[in-house]
N, C-alpha and C positions, 0 to 999 in steps of 0.2 A: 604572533599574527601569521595569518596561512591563507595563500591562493587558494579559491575553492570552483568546483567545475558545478554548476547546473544544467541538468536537464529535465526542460519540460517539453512534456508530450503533449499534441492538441487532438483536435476534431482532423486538421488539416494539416499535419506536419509536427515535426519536430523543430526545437530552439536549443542554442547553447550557448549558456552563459559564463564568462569568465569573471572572477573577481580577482581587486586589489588584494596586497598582502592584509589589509586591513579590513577586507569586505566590505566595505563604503563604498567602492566604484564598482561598476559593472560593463562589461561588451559584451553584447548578445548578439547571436551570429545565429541567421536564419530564412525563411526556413531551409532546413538542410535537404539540400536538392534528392537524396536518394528517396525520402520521405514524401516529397509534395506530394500536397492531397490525400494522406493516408491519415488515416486512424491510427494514432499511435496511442495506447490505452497501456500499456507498461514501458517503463524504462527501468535500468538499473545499472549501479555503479561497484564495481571489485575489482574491491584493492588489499587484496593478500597479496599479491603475488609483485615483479619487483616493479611492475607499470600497470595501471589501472584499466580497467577492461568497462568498454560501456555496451553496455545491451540497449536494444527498442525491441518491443515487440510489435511491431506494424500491422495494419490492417489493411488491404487493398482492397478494392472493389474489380479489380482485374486480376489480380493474381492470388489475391487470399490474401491469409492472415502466414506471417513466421516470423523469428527471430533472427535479427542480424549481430552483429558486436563489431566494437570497433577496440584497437589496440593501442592507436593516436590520438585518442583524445578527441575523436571525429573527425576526423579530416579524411579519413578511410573509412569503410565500412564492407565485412564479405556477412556472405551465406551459402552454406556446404549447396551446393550442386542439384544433389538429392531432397535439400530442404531440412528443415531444424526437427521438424517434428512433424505426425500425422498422426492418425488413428491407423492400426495395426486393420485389415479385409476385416478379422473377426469378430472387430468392436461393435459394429453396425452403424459408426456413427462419421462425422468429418466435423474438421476442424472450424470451428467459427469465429473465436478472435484471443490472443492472448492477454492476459488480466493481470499478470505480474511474474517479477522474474526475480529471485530472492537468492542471491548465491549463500551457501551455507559457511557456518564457522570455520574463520582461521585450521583450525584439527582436520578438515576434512576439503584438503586442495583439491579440487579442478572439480567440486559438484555444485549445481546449480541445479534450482529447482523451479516450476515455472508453474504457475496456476493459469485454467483454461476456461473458454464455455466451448462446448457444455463444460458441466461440472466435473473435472480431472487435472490428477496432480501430476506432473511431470519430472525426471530426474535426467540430469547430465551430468557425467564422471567425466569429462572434455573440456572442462571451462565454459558450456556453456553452448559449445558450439553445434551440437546435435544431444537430442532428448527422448525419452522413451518413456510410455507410461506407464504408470504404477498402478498393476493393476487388481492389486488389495484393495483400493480404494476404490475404480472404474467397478470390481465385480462386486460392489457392496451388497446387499439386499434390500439396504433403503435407497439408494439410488432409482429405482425407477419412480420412488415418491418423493424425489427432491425437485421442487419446483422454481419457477423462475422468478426473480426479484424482476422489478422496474425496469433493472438493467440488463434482464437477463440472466442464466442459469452458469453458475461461473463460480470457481474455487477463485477469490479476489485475494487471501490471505494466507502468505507460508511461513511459518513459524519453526524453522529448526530449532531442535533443542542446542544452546551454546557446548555444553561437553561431551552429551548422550549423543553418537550419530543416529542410533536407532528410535530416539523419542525426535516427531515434528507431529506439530500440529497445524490444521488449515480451517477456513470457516469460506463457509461458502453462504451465497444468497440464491434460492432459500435451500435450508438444511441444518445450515450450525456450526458449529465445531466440531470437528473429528478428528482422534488422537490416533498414532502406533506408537507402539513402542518394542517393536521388534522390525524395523526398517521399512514398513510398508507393509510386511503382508497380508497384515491383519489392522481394523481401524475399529475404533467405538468412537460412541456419539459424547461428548461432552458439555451438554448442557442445562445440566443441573441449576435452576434459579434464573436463569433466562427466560422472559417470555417472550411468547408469539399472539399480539395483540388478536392477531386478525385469526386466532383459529378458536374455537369452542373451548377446548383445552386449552387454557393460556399459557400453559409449563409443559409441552410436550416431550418427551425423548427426545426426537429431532424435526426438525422442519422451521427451526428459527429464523428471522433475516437477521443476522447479524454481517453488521454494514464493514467491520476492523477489527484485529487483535493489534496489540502491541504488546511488547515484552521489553525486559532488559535484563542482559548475560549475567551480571552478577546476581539477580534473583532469581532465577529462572522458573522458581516454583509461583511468582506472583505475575498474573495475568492481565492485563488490562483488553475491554471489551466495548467500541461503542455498538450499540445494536436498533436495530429500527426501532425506537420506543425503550429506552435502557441505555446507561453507561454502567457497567459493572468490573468489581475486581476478584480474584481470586485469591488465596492465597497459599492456594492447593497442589499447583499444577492444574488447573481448568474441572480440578474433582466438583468442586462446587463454586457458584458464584452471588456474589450480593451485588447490589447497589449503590453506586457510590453518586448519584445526581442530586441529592439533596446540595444545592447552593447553587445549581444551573437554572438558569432561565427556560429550558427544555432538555429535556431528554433524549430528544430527538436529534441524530447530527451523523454526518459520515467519517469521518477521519480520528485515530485516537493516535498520537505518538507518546515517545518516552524520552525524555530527555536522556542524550550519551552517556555522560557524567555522574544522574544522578535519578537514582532508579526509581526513585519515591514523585518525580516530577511528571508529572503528564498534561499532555495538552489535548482539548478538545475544538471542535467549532459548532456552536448549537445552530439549531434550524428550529423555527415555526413548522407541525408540523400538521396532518401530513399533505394537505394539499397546498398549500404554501410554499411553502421548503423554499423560504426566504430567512437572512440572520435573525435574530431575536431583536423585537426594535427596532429594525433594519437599519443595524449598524453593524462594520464588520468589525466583529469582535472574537480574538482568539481566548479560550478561557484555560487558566495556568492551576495546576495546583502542585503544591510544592510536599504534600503531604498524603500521597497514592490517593487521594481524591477524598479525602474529610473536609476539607474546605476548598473554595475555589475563589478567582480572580478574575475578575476583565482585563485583556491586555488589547490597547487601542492607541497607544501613540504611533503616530504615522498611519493610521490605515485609515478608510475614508471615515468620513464621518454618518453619511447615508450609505446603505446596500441593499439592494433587492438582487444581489446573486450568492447564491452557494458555493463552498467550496467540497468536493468530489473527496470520496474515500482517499485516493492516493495522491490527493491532489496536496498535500501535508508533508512535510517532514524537517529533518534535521543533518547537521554534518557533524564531524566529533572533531571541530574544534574547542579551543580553551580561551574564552565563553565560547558555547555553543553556537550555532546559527540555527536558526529557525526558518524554514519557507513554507508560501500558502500561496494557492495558485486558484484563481475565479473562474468563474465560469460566464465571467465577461471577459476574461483574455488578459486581464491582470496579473500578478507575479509581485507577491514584495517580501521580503528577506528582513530576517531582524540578528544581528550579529552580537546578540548581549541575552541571549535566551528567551526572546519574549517580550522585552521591556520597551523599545524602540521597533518600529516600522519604517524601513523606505521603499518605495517603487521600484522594481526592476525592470520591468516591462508591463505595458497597455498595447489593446489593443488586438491582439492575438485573438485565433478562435479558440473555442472553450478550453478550457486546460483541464486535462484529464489527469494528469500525473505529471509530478515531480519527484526528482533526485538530487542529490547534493554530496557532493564528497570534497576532502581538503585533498589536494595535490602539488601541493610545493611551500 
């Protein structure tokens, strides 16, 4: 059994939760005063190193969008002086909110990687604590045709390769996926079997909204993808992708995780879609499959029984305990954790504004 640290990011702040050695009990502590009132739309948790490092990427309506970290477990939190990150005079462009912060594989200490809107990927050799842009990516030449999702125009997904430092991949809304594999300087489109509902061409090269990637290190050539209208896997490295939705109630959903443990597991959360984008049935239901997505499951003990809210691309995830924990965070301000992979639901938190992201890591 293992202490575990969450955090969730809202409309209006940040929250942190503490668990039991057993993850049944919970204290949530909030909102954390650096935070009120911000848009915190990324969090993230690293723990290579010999104390876990927590990241927000906030949003201000007064001071902008940056990244902070904390080294205590939040009780502190800095940011360098000069500021975590900006657009270089020559980009033409400035910063508008940060979308995710993915520190890379144990092999490759103090880098962290951060996806932005606009659409750009970021890298820090500091742990995190100042970032520069990667601007292989930034001077693409499909870039001035990547357009904006719902949410806006935003790299939401960083995918280092687990042993390769030179292979990451990222997906943005709209645009796709796009791979290097020479560290950045160079990126192609990866979207082979992907469609894009809403364009004439429904398989384009690039311009897809794809909503998540998720992966897992010991396969690292198999991909999982949920996408506006598509759940898809690979089995290529992202060369090419099928469909794995046959057994969902829709196709349509934001969030794809991977189980720690066990690479072939993946969880989804479907939505009605597209003007709805409410659960299927509207009931909130996490959907498990145990077999990279040949067949699929309802998993509904403990969660409500009626929902008419969604849960958010990063609003998903898991911790690498043994069972796993599972969290999913609403966009009614709910929060419920399941400490058996899936099978069981309880409540963490009601109540909160919308829950944009969550994180979760075991620390003691």
């Amino acid at each position: 059994m293992s202490e575990a640290v969450l955090l969730i990011g809202t409309k209006k702040g940040l929250w942190i939760g503490r668990s039991d050695a057993a993850r049944t009990q919970w204290r949530l502590d909030g909102p954390v005063p650096e935070f009120e009132m911000q848009g915190v739309y990324a969090v993230g948790i690293d723990t290579r190193g010999d104390r876990p490092r927590l990241f927000v990427g906030g949003t201000s309506e007064h001071w902008g969008p940056a990244v902070f970290h904390s080294d205590d477990l939040g009780a502190t939190w800095a940011e360098p002086p000069e500021g975590s990150l900006g657009f270089p005079a020559d980009a033409g462009a400035s910063l508008e909110r940060v979308w995710q912060i993915q520190p890379a594989p144990a092999g490759q200490p103090g880098v962290v990687y951060a996806g932005s809107q606009p659409s750009a990927l970021w890298k820090s050799t500091d742990g995190g604590v100042t970032f520069e842009l990667v601007r292989g990516l930034w001077d693409h030449p499909h870039r001035t045709e990547w357009g904006a999702g719902f949410g806006g125009q935003a790299v939401h997904t960083v995918l280092p390769h687990p042993t390769d430092a030179e292979q990451v991949s990222v997906a943005m809304s709209t645009g796709g996926v796009y791979q290097t594999a020479d560290g950045g300087t160079t990126w192609k489109p990866a979207n082979q079997g992907i469609q894009a509902t809403f364009f004439p061409d429904p398989y384009p090269e690039f311009g897809q909204c794809v909503h998540k990637l998720a992966g897992h290190p010991d396969v690292p050539e198999r991909m999982f993808a949920q996408n506006h209208h598509g759940v898809y896997r690979s089995d290529d490295g992202g060369a090419i992708w099928k469909s794995i939705a046959d057994g969902l109630p829709s196709d349509f959903g934001f969030p794809i995780v991977v189980h720690p443990h066990e690479p072939a597991t993946v969880y989804v959360f479907p939505l009605i879609a597209d003007g709805n984008r409410i659960p299927t049935e509207a009931k909130c239901r996490v959907y498990r499959s145990r077999d990279a997505g040949s067949t699929w499951e309802p998993l509904s003990a403990g969660l409500p029984d009626v929902s008419y809210v969604p849960v958010l691309r990063d609003a998903m995830t898991t911790d690498t305990a043994d069972p796993a924990g599972v969290y999913v965070g609403t966009r009614d301000g709910c929060v419920y954790a399941s400490a058996d992979g899936g099978d069981s639901w309880a409540e963490v938190a009601r109540h909160l504004p919308d829950v944009l992201t969550v994180r979760a890591a075991v620390v003691g």
